[in-house]
N, C-alpha and C positions, 0 to 999 in steps of 0.2 A: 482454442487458445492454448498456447503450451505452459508449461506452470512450474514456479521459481522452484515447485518440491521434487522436480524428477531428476534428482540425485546430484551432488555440488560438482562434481566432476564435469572437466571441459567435454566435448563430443569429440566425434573425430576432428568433423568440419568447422571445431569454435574453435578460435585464438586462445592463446595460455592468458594464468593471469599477466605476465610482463607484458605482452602485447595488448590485455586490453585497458592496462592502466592508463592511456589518453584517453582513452574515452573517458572513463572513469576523472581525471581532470579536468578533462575540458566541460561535464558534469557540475562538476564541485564550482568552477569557475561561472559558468551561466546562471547557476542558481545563486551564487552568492550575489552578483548583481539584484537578479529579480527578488530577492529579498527585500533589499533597500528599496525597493518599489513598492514592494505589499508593508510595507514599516511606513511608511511613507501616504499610504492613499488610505489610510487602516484608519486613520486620524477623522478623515470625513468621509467615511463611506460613502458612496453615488452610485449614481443608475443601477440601484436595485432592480432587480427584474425576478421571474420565478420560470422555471424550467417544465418540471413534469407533471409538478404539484403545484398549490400554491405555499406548502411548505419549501420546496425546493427553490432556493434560491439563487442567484448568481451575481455578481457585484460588476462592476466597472470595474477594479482590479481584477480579479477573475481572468477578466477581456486583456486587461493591459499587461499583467504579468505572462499570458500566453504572448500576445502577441511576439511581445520582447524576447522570452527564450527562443522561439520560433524565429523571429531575424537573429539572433543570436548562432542558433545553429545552423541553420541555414547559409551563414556567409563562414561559417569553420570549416563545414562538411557539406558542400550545396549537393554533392549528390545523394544524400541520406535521404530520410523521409521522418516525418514528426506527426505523430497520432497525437490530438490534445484533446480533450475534455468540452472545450466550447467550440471551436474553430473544425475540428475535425482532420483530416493529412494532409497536408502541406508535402510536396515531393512526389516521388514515383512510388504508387503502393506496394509495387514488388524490386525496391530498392533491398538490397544483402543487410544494411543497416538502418533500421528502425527506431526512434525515440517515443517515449510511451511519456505523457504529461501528463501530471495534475496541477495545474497552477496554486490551486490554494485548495488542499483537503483539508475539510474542516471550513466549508464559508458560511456556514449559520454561525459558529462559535466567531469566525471573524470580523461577521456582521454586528455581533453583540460584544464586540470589543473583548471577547475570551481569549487567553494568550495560545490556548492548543488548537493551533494549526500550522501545516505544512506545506512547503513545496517539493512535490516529486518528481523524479525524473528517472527514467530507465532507458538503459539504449537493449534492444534487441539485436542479436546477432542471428541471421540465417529465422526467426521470429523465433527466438529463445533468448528469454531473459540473461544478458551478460552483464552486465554492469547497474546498479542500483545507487541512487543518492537521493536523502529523504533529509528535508532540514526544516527545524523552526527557528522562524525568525524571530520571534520576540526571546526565546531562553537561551537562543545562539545553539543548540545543540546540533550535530550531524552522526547524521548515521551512513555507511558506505559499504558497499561488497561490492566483489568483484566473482565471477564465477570460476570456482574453483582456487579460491585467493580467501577462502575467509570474510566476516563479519566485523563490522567494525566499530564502534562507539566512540567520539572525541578521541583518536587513534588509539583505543582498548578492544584488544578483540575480544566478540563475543561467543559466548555456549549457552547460553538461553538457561532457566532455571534449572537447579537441582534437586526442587518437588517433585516426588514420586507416588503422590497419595491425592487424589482426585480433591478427593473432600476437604483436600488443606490447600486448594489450588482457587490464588485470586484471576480469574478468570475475566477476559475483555469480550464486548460484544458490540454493534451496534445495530441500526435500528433504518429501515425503509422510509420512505416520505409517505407512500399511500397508504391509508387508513386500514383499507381492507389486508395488505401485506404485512401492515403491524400488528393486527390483529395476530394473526399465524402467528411473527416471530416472537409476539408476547405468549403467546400459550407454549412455545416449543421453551421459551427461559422459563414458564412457571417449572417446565420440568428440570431445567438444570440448576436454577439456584438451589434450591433444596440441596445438591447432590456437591458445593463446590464450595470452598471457605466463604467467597462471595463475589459479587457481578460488576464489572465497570464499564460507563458508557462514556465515554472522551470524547469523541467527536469525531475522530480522523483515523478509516481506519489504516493507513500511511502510519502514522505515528504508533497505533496498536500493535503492528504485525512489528515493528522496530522494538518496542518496549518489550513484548513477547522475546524477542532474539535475546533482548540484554538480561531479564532475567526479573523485571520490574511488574511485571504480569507474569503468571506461571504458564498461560495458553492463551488463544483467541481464535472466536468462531464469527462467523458474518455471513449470511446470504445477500446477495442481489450487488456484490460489489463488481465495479466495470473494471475493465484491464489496466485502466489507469490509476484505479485504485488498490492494486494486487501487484503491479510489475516490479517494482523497486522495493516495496517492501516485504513483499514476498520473495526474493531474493537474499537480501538481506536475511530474512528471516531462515532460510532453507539454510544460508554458506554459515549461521551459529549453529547449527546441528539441526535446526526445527526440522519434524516431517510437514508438508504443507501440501495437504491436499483437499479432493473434495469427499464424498461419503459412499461409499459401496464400491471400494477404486475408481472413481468419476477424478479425473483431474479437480485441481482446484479450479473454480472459476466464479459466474454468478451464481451457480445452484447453491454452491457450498467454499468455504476457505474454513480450513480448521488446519490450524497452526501451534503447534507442540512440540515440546521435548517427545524423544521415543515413549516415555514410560508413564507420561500422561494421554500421548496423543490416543491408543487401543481405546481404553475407559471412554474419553470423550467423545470420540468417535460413535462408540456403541450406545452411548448416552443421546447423541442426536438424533441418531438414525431410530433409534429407540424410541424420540419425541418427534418422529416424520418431518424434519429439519428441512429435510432435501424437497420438501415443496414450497417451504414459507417462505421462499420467493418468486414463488409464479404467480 
């Protein structure tokens, strides 16, 4: 998987940002619809179901919110292709343009009526992240970048914190469904809280790697996150200055997301790897 931190600059073969601002609209446009969907079905959650775990959960909205961005884009750009969370690709797998979904990151918080959750959406170009839009629907906020265009916030662009001192750094994380992988990722935070002003665990990490960009979290680290939980807001997060990668030069991906300004990301980094990070999600 290719990862939103290998440098904000278009490729040769990617479109500038002017070119890839429809995508980036037509983005903003699908999501806002399926918002009023997940606002809307949030009211009486149904057809609970459970996924990996029996912690892992997944709603009837979940279902219904894919579904819909999925006819959605499909009849904009029918020849593209849509990777989603529940459903799986819809379209040609080795279509030029790719859309990466999460219909609702964060569905235990939205199971339990919590307002922090997101819908995400990224379009890949050539399978590199180009365009990123991450929204919650209940505080109405949006977060958008475009590659090589900048970060965005309620249209305020972002540069991600100006902490430069680990130990004054509120730092996000979250946390596996399996028992035995939270085990690992709890012993690998005994070793970083000690070392970091202190630990948040929100729920989405969509909305972490976004808060990270804007400067509301000083970093964020997570193992065992899927592409659809890394595409948009890992983008987002790389075009505010973030470096976003994974640990020993490993791209970002499941092993590892550590997501920082330059002058936290070193320290953190070495602090991971240092708590053998790069396993506690196998």
């Amino acid at each position: 998987m290719h990862t939103a931190g290998q440098g904000r600059a278009a490729t040769p073969d990617m479109p500038g940002p002017a070119a890839l601002a429809p995508l980036r609209d037509l983005a903003v446009a699908v999501v806002t619809a399926a918002a009023g969907t997940a606002r809307r079905m949030q009211a009486g959650v149904g057809g609970v179901g459970t996924k990996s775990t029996p912690t892992d959960v997944v709603t009837a909205a979940d279902r219904a919110v894919e579904r819909q961005v999925v006819a959605a884009l499909r009849a904009a750009r029918p020849d593209d292709a849509v990777r989603g969370e529940e459903y799986g690709t819809a379209g040609a797998a080795d279509a030029e343009v790719a859309w990466v979904l999460d219909p609702i990151d964060g569905t235990v918080n939205y199971l339990y009526g919590l307002p922090h959750y997101a819908i995400s959406l990224a379009a890949e170009v050539g399978g590199v992240p180009a365009v990123g839009v991450v929204h919650e629907p209940v505080s109405g906020r949006w977060w958008t970048a475009v590659r090589g265009g900048g970060a965005f916030a309620d249209g305020r662009r972002l540069a991600g914190s100006r902490v430069t001192d680990l130990g004054q750094a509120l730092v996000g994380t979250g946390f596996a469904y399996a028992a035995a992988t939270r085990r690992r990722q709890a012993a690998v935070l005994a070793t970083v809280l000690p070392a970091v002003r202190d630990i948040r665990r929100l729920g989405s990490a969509a909305t972490d790697l976004c808060l990270a960009a804007e400067g509301a979290l000083d970093a964020y680290y997570e193992s065992g996150l899927a592409p659809w939980d890394l595409a948009a807001g890992g983008l987002v997060a790389a075009e505010a200055g973030l470096r976003v990668t994974g640990l020993a030069g490993e791209p970002a991906g499941a092993a590892m997301v550590v997501a920082a300004p330059p002058a936290l990301h070193g320290p953190l980094h070495d602090l991971l790897l240092a708590a053998r990070a790069e396993g506690a999600a196998a």
